[in-house]
Structures are given as C-alpha cells and as structure tokens.
N, C-alpha and C positions, 0 to 999 in steps of 0.2 A: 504494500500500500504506500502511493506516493504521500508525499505534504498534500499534496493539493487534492486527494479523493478523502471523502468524506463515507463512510458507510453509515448507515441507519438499521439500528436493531428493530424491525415493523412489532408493534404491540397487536395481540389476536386479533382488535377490531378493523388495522390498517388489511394484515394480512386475509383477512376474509372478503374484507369489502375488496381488493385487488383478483381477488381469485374467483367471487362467486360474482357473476354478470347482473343478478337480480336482486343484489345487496345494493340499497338504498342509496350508499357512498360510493360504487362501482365506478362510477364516470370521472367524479374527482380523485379516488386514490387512483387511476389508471392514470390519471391525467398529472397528478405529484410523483408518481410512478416512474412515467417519462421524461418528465421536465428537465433534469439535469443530466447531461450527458456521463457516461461510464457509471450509471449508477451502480452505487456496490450497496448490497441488502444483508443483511443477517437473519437468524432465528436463533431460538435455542432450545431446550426440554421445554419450559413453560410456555413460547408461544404455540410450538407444533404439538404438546397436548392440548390446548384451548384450542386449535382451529381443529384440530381432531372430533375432540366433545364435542364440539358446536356442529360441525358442517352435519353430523350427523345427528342432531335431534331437531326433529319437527315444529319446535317453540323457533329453535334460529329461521328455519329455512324450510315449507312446506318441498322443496325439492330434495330432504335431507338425503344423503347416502348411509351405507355403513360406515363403519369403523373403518375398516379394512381399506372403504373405498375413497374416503378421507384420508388417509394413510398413503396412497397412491397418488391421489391427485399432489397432494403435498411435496412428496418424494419428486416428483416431475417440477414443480416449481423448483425444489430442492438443488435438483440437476442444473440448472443454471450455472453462466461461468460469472454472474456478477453474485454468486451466494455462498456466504461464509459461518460455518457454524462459531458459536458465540457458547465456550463452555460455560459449565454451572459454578457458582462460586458458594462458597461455606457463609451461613449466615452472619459468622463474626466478622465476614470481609467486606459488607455492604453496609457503609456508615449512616446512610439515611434510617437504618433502623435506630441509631441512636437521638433522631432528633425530634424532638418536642411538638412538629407538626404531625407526626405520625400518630393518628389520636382512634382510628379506626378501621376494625376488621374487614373493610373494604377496602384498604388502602395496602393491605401486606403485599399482595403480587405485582399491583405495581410500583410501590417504593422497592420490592426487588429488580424489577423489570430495571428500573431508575438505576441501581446501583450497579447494575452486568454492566450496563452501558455505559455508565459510567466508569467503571476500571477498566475496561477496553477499549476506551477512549473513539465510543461509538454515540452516535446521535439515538433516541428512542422517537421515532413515528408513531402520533397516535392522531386518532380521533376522540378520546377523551377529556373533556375538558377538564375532569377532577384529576389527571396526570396531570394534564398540563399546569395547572394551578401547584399540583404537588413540586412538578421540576423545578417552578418558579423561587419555590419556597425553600427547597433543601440541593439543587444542584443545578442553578441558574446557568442556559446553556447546551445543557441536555436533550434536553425535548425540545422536539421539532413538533408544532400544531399543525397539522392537515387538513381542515376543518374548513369548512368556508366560516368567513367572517360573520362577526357574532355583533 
C-alpha cells in the first residue's frame, strides 16, 4: 500500500447495501464504491459474519438466501484484487473500549469495528450515523460517512 491509497474497512451496512441491488443505499454505496480510483476495501470476521446473518434472513431482504449462499456470494466479492483481509485484534488492543463515550450495548461492534480500523490504519465506511457520531467522538478521522446528507 502506497502513501497515497487509502483502504476502507466497509461496516455490514456499506457492505450489503454495495452487494444487494435492492438494498435501499444500493445506488449511493455503488456510487462511493467507484468514486475514487484504485479503490482498496477490507473486511474482516465481524463484517463477513453480519453480511452473512443478514443476506440470509427475510426481516433484511425478502430475496434472503442461505447461509451457504451468502457465504458464496461474499467469497466472490472476496476474490477481488482491491480486497484485503483486516485480522481480529484482542479486546485489550482497541482503546475506544476505554472511553467514557462508550455508554451502550449497541455500540460494542462498532466501537470494535472503530478500533481494527483504527490500528491498521484503515478508514471505517459506514452508513451509520450513531458510528459516525461514535468516530467523531473517540477516533476523529476514522470514519468515512456515506450517507447522503443529513
């Protein structure tokens, strides 16, 4: 990775809405997707379990698949040459669990998500406004919003 390429670790909601055509965000994350040239993506256990859960239950996506079949389609995004796996790190090495904004069990996976990306000196893509608000708060710089404006 040069200076000059930036990767982004995609949070399950960027990575869905890029993959599923009839995910509500489909057009814009496809559209933030391509926008910069040489894009370089990541994932890691926690996003490619979430797109997994989801693509396969009926509350996400009346077109849900299996497990299996989610696991496939992923793997093939996977396959890309701009895609880099993004290991797991030990809870005591993600410092945003120590900070005082951290106030709710909603907020554990992704103040995790915040903190991979953070020590691998990765951007976090999301669609979530309460990350985004989180990055702002414990690791200003991090998080990339993809969201159309608010």
């Amino acid at each position: 990775m040069t200076a000059t390429t930036t990767r982004w670790l995609l949070d399950v909601n960027v990575l869905l809405a890029v993959t599923w055509p009839k995910h509500m965000h489909h057009a814009l994350a496809r559209q933030w997707f391509r926008a910069v040239p040489r894009r370089a993506w990541a994932s890691c256990c926690v996003t490619q379990l979430g797109f997994v859960r989801l693509s396969s239950s009926v509350q996400f996506t009346a077109d849900a698949v299996t497990p299996p079949q989610a696991a496939n389609l992923l793997q093939r995004w996977c396959q890309r040459t701009d895609h880099v796996w993004v290991p797991d790190l030990p809870l005591e090495e993600v410092p945003v669990f120590a900070s005082p904004v951290l106030i709710g069990h909603r907020q554990v996976t992704d103040a995790y998500l915040l903190g991979l990306a953070e020590h691998h000196g990765l951007k976090l893509a999301t669609l979530d406004r309460g990350l985004r608000q989180l990055g702002l708060d414990t690791a200003p710089g991090t998080v990339e919003w993809i969201g159309a404006a608010a």
